[in-house]
C-alpha positions in Angstrom: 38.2 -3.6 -6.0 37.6 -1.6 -2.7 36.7 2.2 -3.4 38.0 4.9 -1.3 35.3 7.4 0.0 37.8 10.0 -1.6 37.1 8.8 -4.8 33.4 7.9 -3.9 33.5 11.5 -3.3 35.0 12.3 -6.4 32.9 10.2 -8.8 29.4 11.9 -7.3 30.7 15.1 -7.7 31.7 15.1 -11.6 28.1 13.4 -12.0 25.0 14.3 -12.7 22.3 11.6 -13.2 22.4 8.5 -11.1 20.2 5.7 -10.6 19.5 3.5 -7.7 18.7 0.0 -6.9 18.9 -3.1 -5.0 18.0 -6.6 -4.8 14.7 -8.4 -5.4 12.6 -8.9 -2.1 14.2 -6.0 -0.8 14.2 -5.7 3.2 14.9 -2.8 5.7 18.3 -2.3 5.1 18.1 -2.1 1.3 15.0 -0.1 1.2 16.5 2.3 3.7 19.9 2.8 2.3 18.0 3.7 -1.3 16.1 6.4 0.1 18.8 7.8 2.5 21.1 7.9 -0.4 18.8 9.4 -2.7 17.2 12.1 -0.8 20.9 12.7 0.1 21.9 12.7 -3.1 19.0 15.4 -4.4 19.8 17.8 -1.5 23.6 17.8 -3.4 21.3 18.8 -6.6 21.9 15.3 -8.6 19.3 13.9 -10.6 18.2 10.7 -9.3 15.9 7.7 -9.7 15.2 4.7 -7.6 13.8 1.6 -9.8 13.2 -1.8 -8.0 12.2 -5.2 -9.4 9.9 -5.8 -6.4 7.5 -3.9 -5.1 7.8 -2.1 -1.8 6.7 -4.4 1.3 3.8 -3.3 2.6 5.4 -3.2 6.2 7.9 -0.6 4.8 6.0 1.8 2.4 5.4 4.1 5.4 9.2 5.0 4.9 8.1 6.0 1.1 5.4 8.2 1.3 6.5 10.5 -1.6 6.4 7.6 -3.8 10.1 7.6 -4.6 11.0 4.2 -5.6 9.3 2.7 -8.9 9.0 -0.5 -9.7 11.0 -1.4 -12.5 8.8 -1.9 -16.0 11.4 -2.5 -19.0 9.8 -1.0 -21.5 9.0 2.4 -19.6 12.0 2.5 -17.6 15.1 1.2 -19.2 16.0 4.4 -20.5 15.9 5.7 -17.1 19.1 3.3 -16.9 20.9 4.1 -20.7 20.7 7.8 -20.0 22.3 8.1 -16.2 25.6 8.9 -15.7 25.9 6.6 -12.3 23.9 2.9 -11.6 24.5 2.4 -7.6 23.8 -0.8 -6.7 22.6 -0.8 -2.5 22.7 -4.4 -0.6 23.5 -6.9 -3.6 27.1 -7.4 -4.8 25.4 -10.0 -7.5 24.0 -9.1 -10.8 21.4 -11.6 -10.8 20.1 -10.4 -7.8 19.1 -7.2 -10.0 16.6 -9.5 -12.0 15.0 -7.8 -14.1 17.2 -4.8 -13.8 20.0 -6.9 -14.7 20.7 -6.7 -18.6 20.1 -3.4 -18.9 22.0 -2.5 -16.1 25.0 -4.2 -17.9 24.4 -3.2 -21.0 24.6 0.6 -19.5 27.7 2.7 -19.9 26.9 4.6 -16.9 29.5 3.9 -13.8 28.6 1.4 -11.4 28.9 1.6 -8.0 28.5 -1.4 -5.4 27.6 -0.5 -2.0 27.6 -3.5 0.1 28.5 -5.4 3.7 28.0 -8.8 2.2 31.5 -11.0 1.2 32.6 -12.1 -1.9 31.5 -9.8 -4.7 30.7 -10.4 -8.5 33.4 -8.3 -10.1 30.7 -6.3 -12.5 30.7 -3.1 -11.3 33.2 -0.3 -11.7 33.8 1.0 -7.8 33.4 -1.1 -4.6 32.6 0.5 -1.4 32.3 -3.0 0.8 32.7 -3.8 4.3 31.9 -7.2 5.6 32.5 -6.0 9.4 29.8 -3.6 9.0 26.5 -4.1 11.0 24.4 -3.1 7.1 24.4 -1.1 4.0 22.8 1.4 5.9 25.7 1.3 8.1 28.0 2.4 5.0 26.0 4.6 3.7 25.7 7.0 6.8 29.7 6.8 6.4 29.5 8.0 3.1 26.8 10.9 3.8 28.7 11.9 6.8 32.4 12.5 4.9 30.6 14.1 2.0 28.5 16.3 3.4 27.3 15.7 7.3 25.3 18.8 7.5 22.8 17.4 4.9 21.6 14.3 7.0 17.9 15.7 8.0 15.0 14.2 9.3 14.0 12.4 6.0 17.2 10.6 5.7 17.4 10.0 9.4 14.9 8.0 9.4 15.5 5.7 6.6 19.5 4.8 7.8 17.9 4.1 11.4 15.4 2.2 9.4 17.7 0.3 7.6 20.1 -0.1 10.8 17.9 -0.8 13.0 16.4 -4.2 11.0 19.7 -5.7 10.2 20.8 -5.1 13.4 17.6 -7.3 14.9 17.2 -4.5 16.6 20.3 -3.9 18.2 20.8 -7.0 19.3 23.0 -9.1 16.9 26.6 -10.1 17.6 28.2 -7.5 15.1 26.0 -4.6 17.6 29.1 -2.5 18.9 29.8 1.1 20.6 30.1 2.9 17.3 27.0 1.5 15.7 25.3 3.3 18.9 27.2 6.2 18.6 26.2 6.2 15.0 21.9 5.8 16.1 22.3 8.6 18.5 23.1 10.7 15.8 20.5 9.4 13.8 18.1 10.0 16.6 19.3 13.9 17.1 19.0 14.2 13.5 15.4 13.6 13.8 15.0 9.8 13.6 12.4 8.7 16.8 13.0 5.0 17.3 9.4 4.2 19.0 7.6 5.0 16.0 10.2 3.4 13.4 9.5 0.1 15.3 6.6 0.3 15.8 5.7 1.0 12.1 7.8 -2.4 11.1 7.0 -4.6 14.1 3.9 -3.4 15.2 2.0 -2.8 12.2 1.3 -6.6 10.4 -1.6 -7.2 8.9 -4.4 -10.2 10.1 -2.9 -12.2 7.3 0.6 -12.2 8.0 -0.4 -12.7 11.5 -2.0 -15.7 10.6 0.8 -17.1 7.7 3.2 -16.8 11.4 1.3 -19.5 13.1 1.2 -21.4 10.3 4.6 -21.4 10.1 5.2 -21.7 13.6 2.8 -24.7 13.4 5.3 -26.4 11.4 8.7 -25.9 13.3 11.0 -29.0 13.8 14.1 -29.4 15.5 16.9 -32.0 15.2 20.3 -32.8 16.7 18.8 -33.1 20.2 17.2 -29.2 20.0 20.3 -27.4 18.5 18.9 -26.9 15.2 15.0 -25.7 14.5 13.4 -24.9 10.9 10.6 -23.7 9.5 8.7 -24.5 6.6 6.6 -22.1 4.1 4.4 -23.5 1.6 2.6 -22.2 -1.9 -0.1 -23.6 -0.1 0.2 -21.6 3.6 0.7 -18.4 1.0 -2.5 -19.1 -0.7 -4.8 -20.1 2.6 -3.1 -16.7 4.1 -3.1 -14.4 1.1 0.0 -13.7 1.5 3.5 -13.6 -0.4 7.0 -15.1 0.1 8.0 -10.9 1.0 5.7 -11.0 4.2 8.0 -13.7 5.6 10.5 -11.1 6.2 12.3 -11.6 9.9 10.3 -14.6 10.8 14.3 -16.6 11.0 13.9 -14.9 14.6 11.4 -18.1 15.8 13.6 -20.7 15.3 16.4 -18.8 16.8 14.3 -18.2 19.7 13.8 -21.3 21.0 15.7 -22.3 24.0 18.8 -24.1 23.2 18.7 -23.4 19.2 22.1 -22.6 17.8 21.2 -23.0 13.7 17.5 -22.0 12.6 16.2 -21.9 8.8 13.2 -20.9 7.2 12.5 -22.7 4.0 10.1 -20.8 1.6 9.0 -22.7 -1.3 8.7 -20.6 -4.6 6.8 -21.3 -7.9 9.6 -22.1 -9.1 11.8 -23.6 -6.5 13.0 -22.5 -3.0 14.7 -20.0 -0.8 16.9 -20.6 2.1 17.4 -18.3 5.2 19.9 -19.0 7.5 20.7 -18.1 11.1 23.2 -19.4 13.6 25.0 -18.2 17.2 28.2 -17.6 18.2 31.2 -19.0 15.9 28.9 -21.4 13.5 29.9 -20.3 10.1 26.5 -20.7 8.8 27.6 -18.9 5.3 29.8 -21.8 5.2 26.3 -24.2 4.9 24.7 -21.9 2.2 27.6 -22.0 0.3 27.0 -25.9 -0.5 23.6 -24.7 -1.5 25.0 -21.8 -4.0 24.3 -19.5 -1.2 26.5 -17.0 0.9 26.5 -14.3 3.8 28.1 -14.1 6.9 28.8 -15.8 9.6 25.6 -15.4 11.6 22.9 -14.8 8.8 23.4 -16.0 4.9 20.8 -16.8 2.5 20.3 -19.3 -1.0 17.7 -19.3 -3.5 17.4 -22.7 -5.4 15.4 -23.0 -8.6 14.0 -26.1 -10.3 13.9 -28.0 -6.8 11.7 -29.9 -5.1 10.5 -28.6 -1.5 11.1 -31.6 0.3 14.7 -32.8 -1.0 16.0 -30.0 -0.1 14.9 -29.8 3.3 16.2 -33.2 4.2 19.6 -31.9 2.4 20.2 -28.6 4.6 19.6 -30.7 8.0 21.8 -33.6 6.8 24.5 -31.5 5.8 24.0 -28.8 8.8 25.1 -31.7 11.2 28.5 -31.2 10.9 29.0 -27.5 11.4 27.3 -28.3 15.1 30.0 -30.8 15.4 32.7 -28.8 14.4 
């Protein structure tokens, strides 16, 4: 399934009009590697779209001032899918992660490409570029830019990869963080990326609501097996109080994980319709392994799950039961 960036190479260049997406709640990484890739992809003189079932973030919009990405509307867009030659896919490796993108993404006859770091991929597409030991989809994308055409990584695109590295990497700080990944931000930095103001923009930028959803949720942490493992818990009802959404708990898994002695730390958000899962764990834990019995998957360190039709507090009690044995083991 794995595509070579040869033929990667290949396929954009007998091309004309591509499409780009990526997976509902998008974060850093995916909103990042859609704009670097399609600014990219424009300077090469391609025709090229970006349609999204979620709206932008608010924390991240800053990245899209020219209003690139539009949110996907059926009925005015899905043409935009039946008439391009090329559907890249940036982040997700599942269709259903594609929502409402996702029949008419499969009923194109436009190529698909899947550009991913995340393990086990749905075989839909037609051309895999996926590395699990990748830091993000960022990440692979700047390796794809940089073999086709280096010269044409400006300030624009700079700044989106660093975006998109810099948020899956936690900053820099997470265990896959290694030489080449700084080798690779340095670059990013002389291309015109400044890393003060892309943090600051993400990090330092939250609104009084989301501010006040966080202690909420920090309100409600618990911990079991003697401190190891600490969780968070979102309601519909902390959402409403707040005026907030689900999106705005974006990179909140860091408080758990930050207290002392925490090896496994989740944040449960309940949904109108049931509940997602985000996982986190240190050093060898194979906490995909845990969001796999929850029809989940990731990587070692970070995985997520998205449940429908479930009640808040079963599964709560569920993930801590069953997370007891990957601290034994």
């Amino acid at each position: 399934m794995i595509t070579t960036l040869e033929q990667l190479n290949s396929v954009i260049g007998q091309n004309q009009n591509y499409v780009l997406t990526t997976h509902v709640n998008p974060d850093g990484d995916a909103l990042g590697s859609e704009l670097a890739l399609a600014r990219f992809l424009r300077k090469l003189g391609k025709i090229t779209t970006i349609l999204n079932h979620s709206d932008t973030p608010e924390h991240y919009r800053w990245m899209d001032c020219e209003n690139e990405i539009i949110h996907f509307v059926p009925e005015r867009d899905r043409d935009k899918i039946f008439q391009s030659d090329v559907i890249i896919i940036l982040d997700a490796n599942q269709p259903d992660r594609l929502r409402s993108l996702e029949p008419f993404v499969r009923q194109s006859k436009a190529r698909k490409i899947v550009i991913d770091h995340h393990l086990d991929p749905n075989p839909f597409g037609d051309y895999y570029v996926i590395d699990d030991d990748a830091t993000s989809t960022g990440e692979i994308v700047y390796g794809i830019l940089k073999h086709i055409k280096a010269e044409f990584i400006d300030r624009d695109i700079a700044v989106a990869l660093y975006a998109a590295i810099m948020t899956d990497t936690g900053s820099f700080r997470f265990p896959r963080t290694d030489p080449e990944i700084h080798r690779i931000a340095a670059h990013l930095i002389e291309c015109g990326a400044d890393p003060t103001e892309i943090y600051a923009k993400i990090y330092e930028s939250w609104s009084p609501n989301r501010m006040r959803l966080l202690g909420e949720i920090l309100d409600s942490m618990k911990t079991a097996y003697d401190g190891k493992l600490a969780y968070v818990v979102c309601t519909q009802k902390m959402f409403k109080e707040t005026g907030t959404t689900e999106i705005e708990t974006d990179h909140f898994t860091v408080y758990p994980m930050s207290v002392k002695g925490v090896v496994i730390g989740i944040l449960f958000n309940e949904l109108p319709n049931g509940v997602k899962i985000s996982f986190r764990s240190k050093g060898n834990i194979p906490i995909n392994e845990l969001a796999k019995e929850f029809k989940g998957n990731g990587h070692l360190n970070a995985a997520g799950a998205r449940l429908y039709n479930v009640k808040l507090d079963e599964i709560v009690q569920a993930v801590v039961e069953k997370a007891g044995k990957y601290l034994k083991n």
